[in-house]
PyMOL Python script that loads the backbone (N, CA, C, O; Angstrom):
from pymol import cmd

cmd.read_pdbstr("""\
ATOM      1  N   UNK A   1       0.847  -1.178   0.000  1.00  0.00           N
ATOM      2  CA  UNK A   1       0.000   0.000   0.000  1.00  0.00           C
ATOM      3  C   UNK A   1       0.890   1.238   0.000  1.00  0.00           C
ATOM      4  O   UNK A   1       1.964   1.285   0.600  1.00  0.00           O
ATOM      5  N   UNK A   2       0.245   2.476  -0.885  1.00  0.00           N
ATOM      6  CA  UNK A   2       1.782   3.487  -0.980  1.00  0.00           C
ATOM      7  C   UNK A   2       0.999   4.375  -0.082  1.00  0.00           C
ATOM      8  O   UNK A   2      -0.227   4.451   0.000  1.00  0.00           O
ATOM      9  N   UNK A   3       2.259   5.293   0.837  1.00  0.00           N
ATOM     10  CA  UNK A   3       1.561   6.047   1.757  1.00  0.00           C
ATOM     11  C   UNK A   3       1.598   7.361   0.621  1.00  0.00           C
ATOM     12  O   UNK A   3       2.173   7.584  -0.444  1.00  0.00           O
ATOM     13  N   UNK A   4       0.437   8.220   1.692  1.00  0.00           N
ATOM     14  CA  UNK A   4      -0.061   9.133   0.763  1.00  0.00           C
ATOM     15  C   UNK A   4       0.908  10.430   1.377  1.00  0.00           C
ATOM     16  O   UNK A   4       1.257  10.416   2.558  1.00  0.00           O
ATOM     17  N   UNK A   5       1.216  11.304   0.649  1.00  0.00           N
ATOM     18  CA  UNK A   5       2.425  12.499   0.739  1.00  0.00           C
ATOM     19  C   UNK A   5       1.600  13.685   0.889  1.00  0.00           C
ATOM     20  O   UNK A   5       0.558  13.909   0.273  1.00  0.00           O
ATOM     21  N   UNK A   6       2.109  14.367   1.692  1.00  0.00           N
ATOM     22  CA  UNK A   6       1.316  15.756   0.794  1.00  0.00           C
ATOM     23  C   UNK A   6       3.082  16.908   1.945  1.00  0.00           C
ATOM     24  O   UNK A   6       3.974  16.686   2.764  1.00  0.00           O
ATOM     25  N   UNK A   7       2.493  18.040   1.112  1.00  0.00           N
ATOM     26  CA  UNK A   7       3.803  18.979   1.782  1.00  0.00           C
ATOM     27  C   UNK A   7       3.145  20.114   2.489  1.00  0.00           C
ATOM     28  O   UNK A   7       2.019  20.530   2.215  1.00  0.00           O
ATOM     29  N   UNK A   8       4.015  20.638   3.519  1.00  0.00           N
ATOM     30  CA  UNK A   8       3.473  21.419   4.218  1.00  0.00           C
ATOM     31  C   UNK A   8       4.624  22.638   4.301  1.00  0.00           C
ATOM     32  O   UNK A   8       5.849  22.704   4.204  1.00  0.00           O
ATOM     33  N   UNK A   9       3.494  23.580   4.543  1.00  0.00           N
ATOM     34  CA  UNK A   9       4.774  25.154   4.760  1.00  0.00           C
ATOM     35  C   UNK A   9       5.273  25.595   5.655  1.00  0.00           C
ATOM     36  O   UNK A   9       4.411  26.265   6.225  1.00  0.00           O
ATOM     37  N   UNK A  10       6.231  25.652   6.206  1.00  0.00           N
ATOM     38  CA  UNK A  10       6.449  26.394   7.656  1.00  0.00           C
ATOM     39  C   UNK A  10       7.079  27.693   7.414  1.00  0.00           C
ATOM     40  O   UNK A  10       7.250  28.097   6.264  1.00  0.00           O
ATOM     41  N   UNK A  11       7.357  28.222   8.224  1.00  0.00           N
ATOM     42  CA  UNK A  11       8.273  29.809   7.963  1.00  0.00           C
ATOM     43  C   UNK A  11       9.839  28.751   8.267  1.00  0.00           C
ATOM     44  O   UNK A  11       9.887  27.623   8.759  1.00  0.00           O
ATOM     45  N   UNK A  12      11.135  29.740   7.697  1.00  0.00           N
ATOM     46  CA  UNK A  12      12.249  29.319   7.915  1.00  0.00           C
ATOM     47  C   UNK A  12      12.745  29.034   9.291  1.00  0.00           C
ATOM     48  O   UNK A  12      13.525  28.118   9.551  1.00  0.00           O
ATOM     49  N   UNK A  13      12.266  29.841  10.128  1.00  0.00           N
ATOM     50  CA  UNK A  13      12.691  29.637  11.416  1.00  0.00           C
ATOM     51  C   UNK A  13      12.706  28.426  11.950  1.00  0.00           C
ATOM     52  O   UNK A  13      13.580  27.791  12.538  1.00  0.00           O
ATOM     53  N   UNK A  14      10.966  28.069  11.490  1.00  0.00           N
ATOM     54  CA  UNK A  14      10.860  26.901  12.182  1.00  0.00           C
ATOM     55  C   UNK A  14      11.364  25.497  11.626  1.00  0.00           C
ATOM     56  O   UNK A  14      11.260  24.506  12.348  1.00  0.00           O
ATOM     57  N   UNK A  15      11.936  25.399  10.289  1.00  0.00           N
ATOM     58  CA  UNK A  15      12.724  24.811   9.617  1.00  0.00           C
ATOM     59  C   UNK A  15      14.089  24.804  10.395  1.00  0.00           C
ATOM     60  O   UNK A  15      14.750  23.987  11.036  1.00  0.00           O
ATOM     61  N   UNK A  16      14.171  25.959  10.065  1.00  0.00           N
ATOM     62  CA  UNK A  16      15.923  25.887  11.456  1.00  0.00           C
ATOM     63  C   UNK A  16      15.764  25.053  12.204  1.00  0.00           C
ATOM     64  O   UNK A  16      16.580  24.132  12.224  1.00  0.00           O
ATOM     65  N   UNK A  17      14.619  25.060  13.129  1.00  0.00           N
ATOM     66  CA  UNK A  17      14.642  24.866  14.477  1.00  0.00           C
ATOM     67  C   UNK A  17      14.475  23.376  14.573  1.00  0.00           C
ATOM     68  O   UNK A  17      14.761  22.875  15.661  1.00  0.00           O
ATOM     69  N   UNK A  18      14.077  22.623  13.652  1.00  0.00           N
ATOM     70  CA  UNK A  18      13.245  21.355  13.233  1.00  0.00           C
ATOM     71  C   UNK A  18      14.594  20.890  12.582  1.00  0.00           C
ATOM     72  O   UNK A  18      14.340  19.712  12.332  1.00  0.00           O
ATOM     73  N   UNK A  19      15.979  21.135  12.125  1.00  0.00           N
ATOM     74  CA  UNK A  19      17.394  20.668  11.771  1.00  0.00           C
ATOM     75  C   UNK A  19      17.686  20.479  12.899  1.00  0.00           C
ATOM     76  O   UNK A  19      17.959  19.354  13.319  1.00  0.00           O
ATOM     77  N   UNK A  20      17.691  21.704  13.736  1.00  0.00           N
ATOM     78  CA  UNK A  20      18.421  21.578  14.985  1.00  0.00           C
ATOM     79  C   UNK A  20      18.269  20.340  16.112  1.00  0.00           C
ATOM     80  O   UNK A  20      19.188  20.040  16.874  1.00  0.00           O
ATOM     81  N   UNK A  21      16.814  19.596  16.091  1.00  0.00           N
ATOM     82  CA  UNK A  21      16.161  19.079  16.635  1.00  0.00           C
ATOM     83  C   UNK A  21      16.769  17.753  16.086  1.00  0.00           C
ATOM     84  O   UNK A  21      16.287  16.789  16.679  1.00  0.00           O
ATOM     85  N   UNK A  22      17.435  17.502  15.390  1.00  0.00           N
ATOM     86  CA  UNK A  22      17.311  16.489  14.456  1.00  0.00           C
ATOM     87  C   UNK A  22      18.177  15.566  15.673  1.00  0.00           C
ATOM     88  O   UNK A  22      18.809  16.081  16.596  1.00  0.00           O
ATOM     89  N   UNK A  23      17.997  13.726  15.365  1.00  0.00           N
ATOM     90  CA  UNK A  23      19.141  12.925  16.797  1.00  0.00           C
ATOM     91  C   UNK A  23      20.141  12.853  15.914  1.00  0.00           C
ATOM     92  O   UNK A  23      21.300  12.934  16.321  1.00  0.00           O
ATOM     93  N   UNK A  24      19.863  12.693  14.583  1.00  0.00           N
ATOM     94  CA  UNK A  24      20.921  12.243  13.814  1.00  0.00           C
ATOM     95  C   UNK A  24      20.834  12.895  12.330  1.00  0.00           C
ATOM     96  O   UNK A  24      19.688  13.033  11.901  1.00  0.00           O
ATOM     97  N   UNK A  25      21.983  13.346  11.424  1.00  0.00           N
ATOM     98  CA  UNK A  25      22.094  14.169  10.156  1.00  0.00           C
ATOM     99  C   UNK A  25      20.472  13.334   9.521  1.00  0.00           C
ATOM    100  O   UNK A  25      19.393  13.925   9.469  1.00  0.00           O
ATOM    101  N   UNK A  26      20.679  12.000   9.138  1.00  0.00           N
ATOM    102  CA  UNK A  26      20.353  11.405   7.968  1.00  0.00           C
ATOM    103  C   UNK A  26      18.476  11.176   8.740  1.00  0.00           C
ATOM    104  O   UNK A  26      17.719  10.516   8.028  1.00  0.00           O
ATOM    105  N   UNK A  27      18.061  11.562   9.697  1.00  0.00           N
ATOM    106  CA  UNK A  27      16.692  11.445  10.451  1.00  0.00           C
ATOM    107  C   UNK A  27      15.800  12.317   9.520  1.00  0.00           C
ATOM    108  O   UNK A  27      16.134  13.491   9.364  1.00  0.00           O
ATOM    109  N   UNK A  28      14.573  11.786   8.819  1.00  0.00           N
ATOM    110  CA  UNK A  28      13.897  12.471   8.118  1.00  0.00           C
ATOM    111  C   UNK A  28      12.721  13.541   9.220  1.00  0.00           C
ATOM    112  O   UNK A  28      12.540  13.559  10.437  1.00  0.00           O
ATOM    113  N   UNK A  29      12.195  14.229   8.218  1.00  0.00           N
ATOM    114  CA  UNK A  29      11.683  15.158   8.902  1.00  0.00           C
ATOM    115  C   UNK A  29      10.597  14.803   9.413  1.00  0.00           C
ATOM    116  O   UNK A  29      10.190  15.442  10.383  1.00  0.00           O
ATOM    117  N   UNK A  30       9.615  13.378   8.762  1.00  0.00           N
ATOM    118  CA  UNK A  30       8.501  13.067   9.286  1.00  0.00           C
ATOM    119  C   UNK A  30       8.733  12.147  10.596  1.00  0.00           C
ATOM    120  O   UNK A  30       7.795  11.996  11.379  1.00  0.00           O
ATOM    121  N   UNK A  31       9.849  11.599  10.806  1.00  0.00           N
ATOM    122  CA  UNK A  31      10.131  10.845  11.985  1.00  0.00           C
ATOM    123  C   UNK A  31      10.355  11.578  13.236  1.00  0.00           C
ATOM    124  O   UNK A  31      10.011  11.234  14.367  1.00  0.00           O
ATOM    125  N   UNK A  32      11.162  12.945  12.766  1.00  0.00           N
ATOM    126  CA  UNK A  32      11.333  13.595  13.846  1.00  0.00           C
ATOM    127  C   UNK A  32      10.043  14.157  14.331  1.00  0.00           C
ATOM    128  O   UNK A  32       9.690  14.251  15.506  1.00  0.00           O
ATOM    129  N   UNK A  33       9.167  14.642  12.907  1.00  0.00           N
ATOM    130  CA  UNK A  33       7.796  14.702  13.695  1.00  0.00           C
ATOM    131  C   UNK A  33       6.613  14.357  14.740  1.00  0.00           C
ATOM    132  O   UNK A  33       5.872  14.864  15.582  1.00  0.00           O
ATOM    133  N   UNK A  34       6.988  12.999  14.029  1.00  0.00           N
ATOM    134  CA  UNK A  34       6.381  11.545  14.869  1.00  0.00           C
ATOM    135  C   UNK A  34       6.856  11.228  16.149  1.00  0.00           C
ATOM    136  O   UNK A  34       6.065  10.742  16.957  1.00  0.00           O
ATOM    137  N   UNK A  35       8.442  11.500  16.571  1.00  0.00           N
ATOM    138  CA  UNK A  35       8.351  11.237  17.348  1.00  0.00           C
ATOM    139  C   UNK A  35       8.126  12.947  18.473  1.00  0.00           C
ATOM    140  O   UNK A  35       7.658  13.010  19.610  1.00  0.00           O
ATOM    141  N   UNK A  36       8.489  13.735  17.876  1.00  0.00           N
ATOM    142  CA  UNK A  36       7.749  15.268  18.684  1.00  0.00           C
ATOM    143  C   UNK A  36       6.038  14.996  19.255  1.00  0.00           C
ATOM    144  O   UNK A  36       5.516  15.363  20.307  1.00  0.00           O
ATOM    145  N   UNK A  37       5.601  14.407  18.389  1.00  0.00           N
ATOM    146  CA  UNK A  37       4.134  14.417  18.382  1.00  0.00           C
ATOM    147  C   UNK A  37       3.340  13.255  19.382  1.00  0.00           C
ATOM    148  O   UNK A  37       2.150  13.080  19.643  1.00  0.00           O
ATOM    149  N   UNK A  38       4.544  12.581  19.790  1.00  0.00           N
ATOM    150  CA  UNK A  38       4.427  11.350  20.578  1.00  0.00           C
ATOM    151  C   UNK A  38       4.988  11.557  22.485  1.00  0.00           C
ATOM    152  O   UNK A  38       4.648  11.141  23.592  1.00  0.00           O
ATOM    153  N   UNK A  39       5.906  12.366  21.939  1.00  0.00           N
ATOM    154  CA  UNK A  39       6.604  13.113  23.048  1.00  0.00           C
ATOM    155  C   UNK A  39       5.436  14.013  24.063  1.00  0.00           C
ATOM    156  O   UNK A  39       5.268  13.953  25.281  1.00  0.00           O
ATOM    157  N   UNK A  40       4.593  15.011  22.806  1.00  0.00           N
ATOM    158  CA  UNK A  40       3.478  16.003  23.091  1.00  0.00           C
ATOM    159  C   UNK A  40       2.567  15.259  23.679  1.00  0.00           C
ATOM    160  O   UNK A  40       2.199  15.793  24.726  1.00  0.00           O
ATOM    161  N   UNK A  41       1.897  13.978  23.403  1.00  0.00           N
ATOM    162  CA  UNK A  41       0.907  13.348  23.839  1.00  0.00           C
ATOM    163  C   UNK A  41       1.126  13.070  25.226  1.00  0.00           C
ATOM    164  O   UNK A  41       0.263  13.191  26.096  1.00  0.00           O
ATOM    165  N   UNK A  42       2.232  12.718  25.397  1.00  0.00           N
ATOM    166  CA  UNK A  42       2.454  12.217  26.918  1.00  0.00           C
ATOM    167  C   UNK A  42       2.516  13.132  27.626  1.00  0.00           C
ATOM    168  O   UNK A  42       1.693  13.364  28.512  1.00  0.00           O
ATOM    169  N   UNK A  43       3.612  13.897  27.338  1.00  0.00           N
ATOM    170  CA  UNK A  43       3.152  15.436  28.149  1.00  0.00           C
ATOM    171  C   UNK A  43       1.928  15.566  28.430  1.00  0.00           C
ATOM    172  O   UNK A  43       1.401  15.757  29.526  1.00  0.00           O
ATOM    173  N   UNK A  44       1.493  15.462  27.450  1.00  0.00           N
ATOM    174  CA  UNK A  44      -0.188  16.107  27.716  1.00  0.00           C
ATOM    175  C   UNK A  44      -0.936  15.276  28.647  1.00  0.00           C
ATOM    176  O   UNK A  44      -1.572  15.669  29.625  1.00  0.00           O
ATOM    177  N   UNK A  45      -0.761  13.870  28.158  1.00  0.00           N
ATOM    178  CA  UNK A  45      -1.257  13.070  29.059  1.00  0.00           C
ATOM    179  C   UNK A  45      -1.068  13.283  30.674  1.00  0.00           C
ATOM    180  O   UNK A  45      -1.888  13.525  31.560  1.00  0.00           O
ATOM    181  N   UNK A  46       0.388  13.087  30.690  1.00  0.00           N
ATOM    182  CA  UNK A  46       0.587  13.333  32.014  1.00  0.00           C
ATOM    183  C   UNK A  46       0.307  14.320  32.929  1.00  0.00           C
ATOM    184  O   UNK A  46       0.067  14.065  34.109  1.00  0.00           O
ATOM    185  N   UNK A  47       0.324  15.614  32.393  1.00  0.00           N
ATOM    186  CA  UNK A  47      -0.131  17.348  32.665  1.00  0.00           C
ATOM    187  C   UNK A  47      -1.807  16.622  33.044  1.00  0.00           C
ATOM    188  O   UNK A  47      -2.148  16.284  34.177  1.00  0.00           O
ATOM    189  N   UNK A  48      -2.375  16.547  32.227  1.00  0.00           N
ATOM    190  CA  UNK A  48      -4.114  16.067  32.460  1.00  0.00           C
ATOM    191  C   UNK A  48      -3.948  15.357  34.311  1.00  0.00           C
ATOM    192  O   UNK A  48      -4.408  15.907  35.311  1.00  0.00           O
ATOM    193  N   UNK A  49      -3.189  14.076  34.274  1.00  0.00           N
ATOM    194  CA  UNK A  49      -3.001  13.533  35.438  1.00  0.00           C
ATOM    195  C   UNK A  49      -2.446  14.058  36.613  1.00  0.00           C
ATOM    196  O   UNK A  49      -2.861  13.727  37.724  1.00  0.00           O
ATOM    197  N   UNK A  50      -1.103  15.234  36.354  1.00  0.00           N
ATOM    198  CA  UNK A  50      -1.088  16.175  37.355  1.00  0.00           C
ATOM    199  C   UNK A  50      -1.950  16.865  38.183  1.00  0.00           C
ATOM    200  O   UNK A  50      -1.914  16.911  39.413  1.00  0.00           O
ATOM    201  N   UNK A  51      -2.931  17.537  37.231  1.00  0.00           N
ATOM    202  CA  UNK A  51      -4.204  18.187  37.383  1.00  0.00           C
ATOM    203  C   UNK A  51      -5.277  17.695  38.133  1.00  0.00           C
ATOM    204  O   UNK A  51      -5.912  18.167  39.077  1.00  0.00           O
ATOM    205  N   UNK A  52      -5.349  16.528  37.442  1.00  0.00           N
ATOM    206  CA  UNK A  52      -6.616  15.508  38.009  1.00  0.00           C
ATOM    207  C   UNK A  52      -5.678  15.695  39.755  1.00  0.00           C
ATOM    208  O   UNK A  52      -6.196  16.346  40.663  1.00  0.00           O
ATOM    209  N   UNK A  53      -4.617  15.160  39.878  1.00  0.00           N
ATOM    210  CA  UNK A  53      -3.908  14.894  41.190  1.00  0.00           C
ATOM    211  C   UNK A  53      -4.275  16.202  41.905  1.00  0.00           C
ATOM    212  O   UNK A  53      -5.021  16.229  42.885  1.00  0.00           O
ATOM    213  N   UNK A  54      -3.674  17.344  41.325  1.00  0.00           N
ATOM    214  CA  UNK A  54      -3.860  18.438  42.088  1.00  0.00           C
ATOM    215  C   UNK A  54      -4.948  18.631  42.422  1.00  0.00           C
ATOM    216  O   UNK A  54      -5.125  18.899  43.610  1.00  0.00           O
ATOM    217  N   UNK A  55      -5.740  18.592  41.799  1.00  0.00           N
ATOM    218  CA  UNK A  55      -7.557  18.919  42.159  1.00  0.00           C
ATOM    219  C   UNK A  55      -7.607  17.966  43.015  1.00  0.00           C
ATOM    220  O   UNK A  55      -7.120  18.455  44.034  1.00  0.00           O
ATOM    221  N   UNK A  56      -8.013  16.491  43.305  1.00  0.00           N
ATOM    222  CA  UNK A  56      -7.991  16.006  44.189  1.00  0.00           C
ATOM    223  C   UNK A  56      -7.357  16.297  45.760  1.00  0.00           C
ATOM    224  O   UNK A  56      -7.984  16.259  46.818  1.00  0.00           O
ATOM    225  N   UNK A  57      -5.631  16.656  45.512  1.00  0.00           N
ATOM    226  CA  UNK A  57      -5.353  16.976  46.680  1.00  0.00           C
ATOM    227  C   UNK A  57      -5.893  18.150  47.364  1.00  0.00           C
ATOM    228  O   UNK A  57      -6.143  18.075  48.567  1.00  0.00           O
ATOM    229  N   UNK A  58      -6.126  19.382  46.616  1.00  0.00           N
ATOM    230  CA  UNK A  58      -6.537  20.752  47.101  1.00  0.00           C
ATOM    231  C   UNK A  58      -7.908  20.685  48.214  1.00  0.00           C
ATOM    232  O   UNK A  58      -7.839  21.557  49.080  1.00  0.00           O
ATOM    233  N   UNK A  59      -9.037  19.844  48.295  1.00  0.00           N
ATOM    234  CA  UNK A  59      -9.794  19.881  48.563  1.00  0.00           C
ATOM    235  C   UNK A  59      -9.077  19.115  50.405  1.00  0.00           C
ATOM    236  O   UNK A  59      -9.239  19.628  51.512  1.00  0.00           O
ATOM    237  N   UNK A  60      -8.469  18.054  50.130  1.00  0.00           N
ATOM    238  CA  UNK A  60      -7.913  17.177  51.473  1.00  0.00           C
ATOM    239  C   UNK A  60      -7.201  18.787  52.315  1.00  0.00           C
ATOM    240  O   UNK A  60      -7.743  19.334  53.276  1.00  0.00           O
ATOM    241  N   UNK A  61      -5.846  19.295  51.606  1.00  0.00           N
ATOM    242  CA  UNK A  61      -5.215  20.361  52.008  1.00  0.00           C
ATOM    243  C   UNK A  61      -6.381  21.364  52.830  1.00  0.00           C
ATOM    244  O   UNK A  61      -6.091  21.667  53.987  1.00  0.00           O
ATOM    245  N   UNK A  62      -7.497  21.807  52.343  1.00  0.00           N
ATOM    246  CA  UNK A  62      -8.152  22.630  52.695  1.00  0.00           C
ATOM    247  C   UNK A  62      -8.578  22.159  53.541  1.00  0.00           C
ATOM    248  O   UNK A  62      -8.689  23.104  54.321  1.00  0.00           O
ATOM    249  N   UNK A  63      -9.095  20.955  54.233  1.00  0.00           N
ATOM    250  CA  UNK A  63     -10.016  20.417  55.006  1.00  0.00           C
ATOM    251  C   UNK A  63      -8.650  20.345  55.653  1.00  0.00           C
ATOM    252  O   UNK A  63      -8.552  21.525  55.989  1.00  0.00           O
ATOM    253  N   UNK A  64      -7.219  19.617  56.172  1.00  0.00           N
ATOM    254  CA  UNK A  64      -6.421  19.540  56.593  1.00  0.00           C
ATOM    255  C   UNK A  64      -5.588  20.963  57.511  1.00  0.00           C
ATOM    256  O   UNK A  64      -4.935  20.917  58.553  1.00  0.00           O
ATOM    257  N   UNK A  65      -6.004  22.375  56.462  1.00  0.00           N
ATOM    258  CA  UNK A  65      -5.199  23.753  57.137  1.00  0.00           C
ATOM    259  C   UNK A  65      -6.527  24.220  57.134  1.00  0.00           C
ATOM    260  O   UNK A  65      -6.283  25.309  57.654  1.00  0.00           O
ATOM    261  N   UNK A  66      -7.503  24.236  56.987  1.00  0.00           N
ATOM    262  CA  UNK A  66      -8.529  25.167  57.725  1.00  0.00           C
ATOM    263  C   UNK A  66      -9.554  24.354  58.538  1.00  0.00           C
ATOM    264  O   UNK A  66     -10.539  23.748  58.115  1.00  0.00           O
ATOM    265  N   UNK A  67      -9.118  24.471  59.754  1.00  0.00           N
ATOM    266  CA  UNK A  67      -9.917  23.756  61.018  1.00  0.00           C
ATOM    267  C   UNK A  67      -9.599  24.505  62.543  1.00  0.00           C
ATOM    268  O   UNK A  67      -8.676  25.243  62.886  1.00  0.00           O
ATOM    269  N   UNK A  68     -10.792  23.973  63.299  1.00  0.00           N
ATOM    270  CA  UNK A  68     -10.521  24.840  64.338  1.00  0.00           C
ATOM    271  C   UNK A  68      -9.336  25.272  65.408  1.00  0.00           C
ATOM    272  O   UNK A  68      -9.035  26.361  65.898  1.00  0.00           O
ATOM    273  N   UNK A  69      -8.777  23.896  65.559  1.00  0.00           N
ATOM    274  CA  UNK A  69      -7.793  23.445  66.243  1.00  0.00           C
ATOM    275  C   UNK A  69      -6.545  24.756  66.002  1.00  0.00           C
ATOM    276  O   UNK A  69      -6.067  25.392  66.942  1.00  0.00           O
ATOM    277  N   UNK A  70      -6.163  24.971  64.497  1.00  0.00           N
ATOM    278  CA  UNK A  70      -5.047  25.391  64.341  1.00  0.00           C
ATOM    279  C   UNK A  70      -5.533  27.139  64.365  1.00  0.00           C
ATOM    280  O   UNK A  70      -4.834  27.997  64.903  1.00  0.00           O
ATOM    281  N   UNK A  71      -6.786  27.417  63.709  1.00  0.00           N
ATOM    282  CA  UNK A  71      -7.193  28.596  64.377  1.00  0.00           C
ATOM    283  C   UNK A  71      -6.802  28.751  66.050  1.00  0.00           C
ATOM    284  O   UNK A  71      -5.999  29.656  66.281  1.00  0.00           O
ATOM    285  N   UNK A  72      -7.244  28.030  67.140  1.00  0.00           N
ATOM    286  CA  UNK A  72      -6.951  28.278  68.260  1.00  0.00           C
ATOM    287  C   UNK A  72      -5.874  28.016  68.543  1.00  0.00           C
ATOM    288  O   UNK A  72      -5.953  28.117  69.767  1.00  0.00           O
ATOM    289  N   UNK A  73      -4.502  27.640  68.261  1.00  0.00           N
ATOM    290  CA  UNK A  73      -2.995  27.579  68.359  1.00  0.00           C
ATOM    291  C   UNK A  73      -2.982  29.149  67.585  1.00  0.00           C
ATOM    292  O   UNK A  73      -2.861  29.693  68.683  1.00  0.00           O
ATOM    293  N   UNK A  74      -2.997  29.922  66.954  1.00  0.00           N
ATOM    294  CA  UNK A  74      -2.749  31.061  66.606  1.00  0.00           C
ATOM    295  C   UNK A  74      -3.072  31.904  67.146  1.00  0.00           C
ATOM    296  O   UNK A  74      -2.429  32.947  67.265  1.00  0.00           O
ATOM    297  N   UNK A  75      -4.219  31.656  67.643  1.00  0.00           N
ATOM    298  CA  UNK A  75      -4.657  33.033  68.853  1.00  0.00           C
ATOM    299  C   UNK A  75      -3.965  32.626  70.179  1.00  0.00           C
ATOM    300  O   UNK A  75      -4.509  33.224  71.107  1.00  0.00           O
ATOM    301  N   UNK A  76      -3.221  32.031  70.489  1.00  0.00           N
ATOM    302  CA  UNK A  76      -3.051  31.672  71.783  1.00  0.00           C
ATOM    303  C   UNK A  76      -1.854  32.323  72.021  1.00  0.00           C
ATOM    304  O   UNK A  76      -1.324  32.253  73.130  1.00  0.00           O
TER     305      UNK A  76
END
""", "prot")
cmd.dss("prot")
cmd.show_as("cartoon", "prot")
cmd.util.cbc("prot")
cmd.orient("prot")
């Protein structure tokens, strides 16, 4: 089955920046893509799971530092 091509435009910069990126001279540009784009997912993934974490903890924290107890150690 032949894969299907098509070309895309970037400004030069980001051409620069996409050489620079490169692991190795002879690494084509769609691999380096692929693997940028694989890299991004997890990030992302993981950022989502941070979040989820943080939200979860914020609510314990609050119930944990706002209570009476430590109000009355401060006035004392």
């Amino acid at each position: 089955m032949a894969q299907s091509v098509t070309t895309i435009q970037v400004d030069k910069s980001v051409l620069s920046e996409l050489k620079k990126a490169k692991e190795y001279p002879e690494q084509s540009y769609n691999t380096l893509l692929q693997r940028m784009i694989a890299l991004y997912k997890r990030a992302k993934e993981r950022n989502q799971y941070d979040d989820f974490l943080h939200q979860i903890q914020q609510s314990k924290m609050k119930e944990l530092w706002d209570n009476k107890e430590d109000e009355a150690w401060e006035n004392a």
